[in-house]
C-alpha positions as CSV (number, residue, x, y, z in Angstrom):
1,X,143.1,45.6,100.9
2,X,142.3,46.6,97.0
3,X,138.9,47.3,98.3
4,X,139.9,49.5,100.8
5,X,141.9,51.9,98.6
6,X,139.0,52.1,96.4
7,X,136.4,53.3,99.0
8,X,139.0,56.0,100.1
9,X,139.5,57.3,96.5
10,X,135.5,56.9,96.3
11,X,135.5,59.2,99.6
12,X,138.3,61.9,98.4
13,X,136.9,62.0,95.0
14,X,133.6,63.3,96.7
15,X,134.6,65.3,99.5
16,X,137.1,67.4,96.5
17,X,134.3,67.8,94.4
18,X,131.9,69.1,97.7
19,X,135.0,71.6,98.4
20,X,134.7,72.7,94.7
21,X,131.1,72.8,94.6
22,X,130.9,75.0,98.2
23,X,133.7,77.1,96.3
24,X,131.5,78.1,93.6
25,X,128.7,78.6,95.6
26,X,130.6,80.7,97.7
27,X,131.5,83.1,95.0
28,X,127.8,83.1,93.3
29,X,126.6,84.2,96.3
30,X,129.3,87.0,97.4
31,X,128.7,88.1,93.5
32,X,124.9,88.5,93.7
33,X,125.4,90.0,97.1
34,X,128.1,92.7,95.5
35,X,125.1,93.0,92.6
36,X,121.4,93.2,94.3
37,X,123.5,95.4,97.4
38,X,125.7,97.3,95.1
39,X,129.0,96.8,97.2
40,X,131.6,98.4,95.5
41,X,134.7,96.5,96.2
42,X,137.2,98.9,95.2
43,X,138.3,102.3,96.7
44,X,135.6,104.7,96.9
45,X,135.4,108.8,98.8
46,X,132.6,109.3,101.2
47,X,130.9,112.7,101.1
48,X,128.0,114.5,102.7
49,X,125.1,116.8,100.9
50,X,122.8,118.8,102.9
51,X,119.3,119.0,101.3
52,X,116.0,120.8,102.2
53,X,114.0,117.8,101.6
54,X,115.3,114.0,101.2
55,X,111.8,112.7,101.5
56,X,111.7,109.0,100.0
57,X,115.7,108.8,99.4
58,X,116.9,105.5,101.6
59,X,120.1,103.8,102.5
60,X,121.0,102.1,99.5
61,X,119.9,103.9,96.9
62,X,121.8,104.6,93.8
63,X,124.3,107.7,93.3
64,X,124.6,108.6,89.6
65,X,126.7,110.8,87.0
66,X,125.0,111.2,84.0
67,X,122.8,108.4,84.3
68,X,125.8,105.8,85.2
69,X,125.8,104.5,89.0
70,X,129.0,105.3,90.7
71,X,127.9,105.0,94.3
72,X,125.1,104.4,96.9
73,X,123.4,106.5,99.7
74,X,124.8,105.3,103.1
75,X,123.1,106.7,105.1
76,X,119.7,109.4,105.5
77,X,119.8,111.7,108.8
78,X,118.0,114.8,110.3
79,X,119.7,117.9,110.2
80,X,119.7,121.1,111.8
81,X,116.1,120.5,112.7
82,X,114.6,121.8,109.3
83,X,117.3,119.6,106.6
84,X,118.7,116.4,106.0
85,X,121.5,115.3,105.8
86,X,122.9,112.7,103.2
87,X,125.9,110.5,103.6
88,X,127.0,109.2,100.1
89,X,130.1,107.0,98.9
90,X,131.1,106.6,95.5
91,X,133.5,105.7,93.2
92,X,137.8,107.0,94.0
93,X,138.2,107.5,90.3
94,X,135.2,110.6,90.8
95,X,136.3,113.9,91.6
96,X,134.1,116.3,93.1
97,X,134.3,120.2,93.5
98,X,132.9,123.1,95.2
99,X,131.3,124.1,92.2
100,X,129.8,120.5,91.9
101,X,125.5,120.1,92.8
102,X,123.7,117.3,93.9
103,X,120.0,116.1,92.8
104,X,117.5,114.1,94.0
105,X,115.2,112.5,91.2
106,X,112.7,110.2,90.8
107,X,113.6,106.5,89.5
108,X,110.2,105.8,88.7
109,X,106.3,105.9,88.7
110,X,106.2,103.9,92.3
111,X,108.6,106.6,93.8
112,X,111.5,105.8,94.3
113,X,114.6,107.6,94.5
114,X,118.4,108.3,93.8
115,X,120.9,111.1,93.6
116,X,122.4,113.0,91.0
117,X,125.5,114.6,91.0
118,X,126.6,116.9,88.2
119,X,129.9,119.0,87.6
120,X,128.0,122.5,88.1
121,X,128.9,125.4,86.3
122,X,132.0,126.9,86.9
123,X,133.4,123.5,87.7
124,X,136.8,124.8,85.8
125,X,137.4,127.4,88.1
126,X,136.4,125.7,91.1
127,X,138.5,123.5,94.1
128,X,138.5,119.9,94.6
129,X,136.7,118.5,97.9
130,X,138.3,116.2,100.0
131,X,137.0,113.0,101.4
132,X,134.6,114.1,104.1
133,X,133.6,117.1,102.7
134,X,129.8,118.7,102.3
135,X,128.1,119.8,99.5
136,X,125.9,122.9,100.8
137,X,122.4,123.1,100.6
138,X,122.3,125.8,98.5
139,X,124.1,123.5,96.1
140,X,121.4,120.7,96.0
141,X,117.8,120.6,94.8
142,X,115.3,118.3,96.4
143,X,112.8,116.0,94.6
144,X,109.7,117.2,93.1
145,X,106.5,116.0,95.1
146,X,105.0,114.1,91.9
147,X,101.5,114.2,93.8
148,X,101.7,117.9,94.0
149,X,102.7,117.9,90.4
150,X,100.1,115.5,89.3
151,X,97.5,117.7,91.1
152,X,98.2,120.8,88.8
153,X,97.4,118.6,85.9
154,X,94.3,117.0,87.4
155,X,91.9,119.3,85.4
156,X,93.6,118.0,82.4
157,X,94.0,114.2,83.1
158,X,90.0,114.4,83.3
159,X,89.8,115.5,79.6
160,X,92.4,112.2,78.6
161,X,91.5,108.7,77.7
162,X,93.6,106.7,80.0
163,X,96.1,106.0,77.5
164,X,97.0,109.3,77.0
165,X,97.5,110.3,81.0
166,X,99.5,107.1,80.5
167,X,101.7,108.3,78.1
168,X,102.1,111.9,79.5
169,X,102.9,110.7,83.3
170,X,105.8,108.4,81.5
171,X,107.1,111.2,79.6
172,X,107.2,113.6,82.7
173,X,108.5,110.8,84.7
174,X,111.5,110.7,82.2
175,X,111.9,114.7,82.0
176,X,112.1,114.4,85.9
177,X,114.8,111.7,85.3
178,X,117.2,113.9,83.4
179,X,116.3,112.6,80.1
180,X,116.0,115.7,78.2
181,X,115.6,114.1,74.7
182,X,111.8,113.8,76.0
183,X,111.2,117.0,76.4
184,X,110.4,117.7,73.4
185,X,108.1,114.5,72.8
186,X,106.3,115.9,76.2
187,X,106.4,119.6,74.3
188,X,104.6,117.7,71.6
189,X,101.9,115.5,73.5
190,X,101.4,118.6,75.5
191,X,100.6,120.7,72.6
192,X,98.5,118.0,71.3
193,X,96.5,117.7,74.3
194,X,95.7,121.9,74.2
195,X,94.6,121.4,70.9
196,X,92.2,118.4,72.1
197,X,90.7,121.0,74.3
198,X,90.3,123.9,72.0
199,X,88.6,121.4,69.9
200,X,85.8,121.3,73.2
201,X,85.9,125.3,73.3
202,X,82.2,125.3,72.5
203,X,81.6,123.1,75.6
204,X,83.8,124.5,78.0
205,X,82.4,128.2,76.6
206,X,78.9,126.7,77.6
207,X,79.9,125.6,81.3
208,X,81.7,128.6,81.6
209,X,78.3,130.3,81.0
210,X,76.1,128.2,82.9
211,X,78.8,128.5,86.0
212,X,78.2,132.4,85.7
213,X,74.6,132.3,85.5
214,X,74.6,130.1,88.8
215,X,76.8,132.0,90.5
216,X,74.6,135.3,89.5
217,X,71.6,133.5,91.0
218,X,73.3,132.6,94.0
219,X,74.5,136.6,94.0
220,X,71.0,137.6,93.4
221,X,69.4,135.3,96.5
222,X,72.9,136.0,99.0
223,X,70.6,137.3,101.7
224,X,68.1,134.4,101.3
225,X,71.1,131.8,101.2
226,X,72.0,133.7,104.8
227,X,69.0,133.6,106.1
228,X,68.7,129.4,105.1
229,X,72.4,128.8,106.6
230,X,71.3,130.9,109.8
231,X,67.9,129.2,110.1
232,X,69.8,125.4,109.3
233,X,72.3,126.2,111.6
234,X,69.3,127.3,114.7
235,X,67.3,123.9,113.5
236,X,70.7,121.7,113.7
237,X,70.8,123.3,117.5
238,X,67.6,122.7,118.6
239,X,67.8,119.7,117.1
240,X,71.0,118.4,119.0
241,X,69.4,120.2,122.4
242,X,66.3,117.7,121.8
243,X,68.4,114.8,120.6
244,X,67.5,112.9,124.1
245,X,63.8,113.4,123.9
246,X,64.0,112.3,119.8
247,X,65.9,109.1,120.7
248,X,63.4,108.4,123.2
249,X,60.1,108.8,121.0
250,X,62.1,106.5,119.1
251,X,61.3,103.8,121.1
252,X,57.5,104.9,121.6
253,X,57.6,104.9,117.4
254,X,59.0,101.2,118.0
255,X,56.3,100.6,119.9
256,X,53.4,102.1,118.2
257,X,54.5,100.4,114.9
258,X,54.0,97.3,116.9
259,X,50.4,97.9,118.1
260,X,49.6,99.2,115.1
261,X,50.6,96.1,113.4
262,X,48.4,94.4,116.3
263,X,45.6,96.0,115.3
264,X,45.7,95.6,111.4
265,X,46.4,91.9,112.0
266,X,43.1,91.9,114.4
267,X,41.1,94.3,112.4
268,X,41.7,92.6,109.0
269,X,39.1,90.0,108.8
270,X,36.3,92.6,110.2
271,X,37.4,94.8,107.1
272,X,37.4,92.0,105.3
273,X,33.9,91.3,106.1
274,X,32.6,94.5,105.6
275,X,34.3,95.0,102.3
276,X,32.2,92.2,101.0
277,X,29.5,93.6,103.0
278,X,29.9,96.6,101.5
279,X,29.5,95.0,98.1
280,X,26.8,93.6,98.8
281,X,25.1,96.7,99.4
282,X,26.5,98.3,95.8
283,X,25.1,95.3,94.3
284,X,21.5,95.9,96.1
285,X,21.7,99.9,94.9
286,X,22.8,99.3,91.7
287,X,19.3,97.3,90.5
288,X,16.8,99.3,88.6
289,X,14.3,99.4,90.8
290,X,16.3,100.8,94.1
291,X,17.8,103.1,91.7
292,X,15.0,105.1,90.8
293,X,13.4,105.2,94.5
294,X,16.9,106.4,95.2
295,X,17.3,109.2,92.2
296,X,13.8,110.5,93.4
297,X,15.2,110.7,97.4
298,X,18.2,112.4,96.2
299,X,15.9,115.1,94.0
300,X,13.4,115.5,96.8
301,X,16.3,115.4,99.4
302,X,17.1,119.6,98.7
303,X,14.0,120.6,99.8
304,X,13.0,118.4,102.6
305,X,16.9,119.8,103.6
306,X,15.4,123.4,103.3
307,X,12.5,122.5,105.1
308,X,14.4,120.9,107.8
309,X,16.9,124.0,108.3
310,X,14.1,126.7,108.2
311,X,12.3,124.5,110.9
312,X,15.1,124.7,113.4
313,X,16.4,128.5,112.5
314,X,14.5,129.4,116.1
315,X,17.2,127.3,118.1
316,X,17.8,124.2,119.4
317,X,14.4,122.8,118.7
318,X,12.2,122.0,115.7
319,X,8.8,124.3,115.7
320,X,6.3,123.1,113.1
321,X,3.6,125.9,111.5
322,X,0.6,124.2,109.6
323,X,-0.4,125.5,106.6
324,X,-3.3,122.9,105.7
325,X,-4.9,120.0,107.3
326,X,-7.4,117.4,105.3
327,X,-9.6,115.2,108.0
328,X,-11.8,112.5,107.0
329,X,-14.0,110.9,109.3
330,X,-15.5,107.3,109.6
331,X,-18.8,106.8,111.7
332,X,-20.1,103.8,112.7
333,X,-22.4,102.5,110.9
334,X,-25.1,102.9,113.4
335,X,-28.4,101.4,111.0
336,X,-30.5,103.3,108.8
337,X,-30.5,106.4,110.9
338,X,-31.0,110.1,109.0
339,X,-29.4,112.2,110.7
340,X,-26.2,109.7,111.2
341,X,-26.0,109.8,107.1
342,X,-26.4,113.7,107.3
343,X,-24.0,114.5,109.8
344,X,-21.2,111.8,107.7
345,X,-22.1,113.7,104.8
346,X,-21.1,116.9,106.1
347,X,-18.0,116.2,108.3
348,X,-17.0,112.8,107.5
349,X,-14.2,115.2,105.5
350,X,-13.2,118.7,105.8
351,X,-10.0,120.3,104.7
352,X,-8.2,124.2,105.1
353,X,-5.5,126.1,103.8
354,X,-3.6,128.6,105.9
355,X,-3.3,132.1,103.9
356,X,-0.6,133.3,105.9
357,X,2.8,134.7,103.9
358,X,5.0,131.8,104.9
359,X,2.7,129.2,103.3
360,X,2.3,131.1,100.2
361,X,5.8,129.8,99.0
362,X,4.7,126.4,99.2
């Protein structure tokens, strides 16, 4: 029996501190919920603002006065085909008027967003809104577009190190916040910068210059750069009227580099041969005694040329003119025989020279 009663106390003593544990829990949870979602749990106004541009604003997003959340964005719609129109609740204890403006700005460098509102100025003289009531368009300002912005001060950025665009993104970042107190630190980094760049005055003077004289060049030769675009633009058009007749010799190219890969792999070891064929012979011309039987053809070779040419000058065929002749005779030796011995010694040789013009150059 005692045992008994002590599991059951065992048993409630656990399932009281479950409840108190899933209690807790509870409450952590709903807090982080009210947190991360920021729920406001007490009484709050709902308005409207009509904007010309809510790009990047979502539901959820924060509604602040001077820096301090008071609300959230609930909800982001199309309106009137060229506005939107943003549904906002904040606080009960925040009064608005018809003199009061609303402001989209940036919450940081990734882009996101969140909503300004601010008393406007003749807030004294101005009506309270009711719940449910609009703040006009011409009452609101849409955010910057920080590419746009960013853009404009490309040509500068490019000067920077990138720890000085660093610096001066933050700083606009913040002047597009709200936070004027960094207006005058951007003033500063700004003036810094223009100073940077007078310091390259020189350098930018000398692109300047070089720019001009291009562009004078390119003034100078206008009606030749016409007449290249015109004749580019005529080549481009015959070449896209031929484009099927190039990409088919692109397969006759594919084939020729084949066949002409063939034939060096074929024809290599007969060059090969004849290089050291060819060697050979250098070898052969170079000794000292071919060299000199080929120095005196080379020095006799002009006029045997000249001889050759003023041979054939009466057409097609070679005519020959003789300008000497030289005969010697051999007889048979016949015994001792007188007249045989005088008729050798008179024409066993006989010569005679031509005195014609032509032969006198000789």
């Amino acid at each position: 029996m005692t045992s008994h009663h002590s599991r059951n106390a065992v048993f409630a003593a656990a399932g009281i501190k479950l409840a108190i544990f899933s209690v807790i829990s509870l409450l952590t949870t709903g807090l982080l919920v009210v947190i991360m979602g920021n729920i406001g749990l007490g009484a709050g106004k709902t308005y409207d603002a009509i904007f010309t541009n809510a790009s990047m604003l979502e539901k959820g997003d924060d509604v602040r006065v001077a820096g301090v959340s008071v609300g959230e964005v609930k909800k982001v719609e199309h309106y009137e085909r060229a506005m939107a129109k943003v549904t906002f609740r904040i606080d009960a204890d925040i009064e608005l008027t018809t003199a009061s403006t609303a402001e989209i700005r940036f919450l940081n460098l990734v882009g996101d967003r969140y909503m300004a509102l601010e008393q406007g100025s003749q807030a004294s003289q101005a009506d309270i809104l009711d719940e449910g009531d609009t703040i006009p368009v011409q009452q609101t300002k849409p955010s910057l577009d920080l590419t746009v912005l960013f853009n404009g001060f490309k040509p500068l950025f490019q000067a920077l190190t990138p720890d000085q665009v660093n610096e001066l993104s933050m700083n606009l970042v913040q002047v597009l916040q709200g936070e004027g107190g960094t207006v005058r630190g951007l003033l500063e980094h700004t003036a810094s910068l223009t100073t940077a760049l007078a310091d390259r005055d020189q350098l930018i003077g000398e692109v300047v210059t070089n720019l001009s004289e291009t562009l004078d060049t390119v003034n100078r030769r206008h009606e030749q750069l016409s007449t290249l675009v015109i004749e580019l633009k005529d080549w481009m058009k015959d070449l896209a009227t031929d484009r099927k007749t190039i990409g088919g010799s692109l397969d006759n190219i594919s084939d020729l580099t084949v066949t002409v890969a063939d034939l060096l792999r074929r024809g290599r070891p007969l060059l090969k041969r004849d290089i050291a064929a060819l060697h050979d012979l250098a070898k052969l011309l170079n000794d000292p005694d071919q060299r000199s039987e080929i120095v005196d053809l080379l020095d006799r070779m002009p006029e045997v040329m000249s001889d050759q040419i003023r041979t054939g000058t009466y057409g097609s065929w070679y005519q020959y003119y003789v300008c000497g002749a030289s005969v010697r005779l051999n007889l048979p030796v016949l015994g001792e025989i007188p007249i045989i011995d005088q008729i050798e010694s008179q024409f066993s040789h006989f010569e005679f020279q031509s005195k014609a013009p032509r032969c006198q150059d000789r």
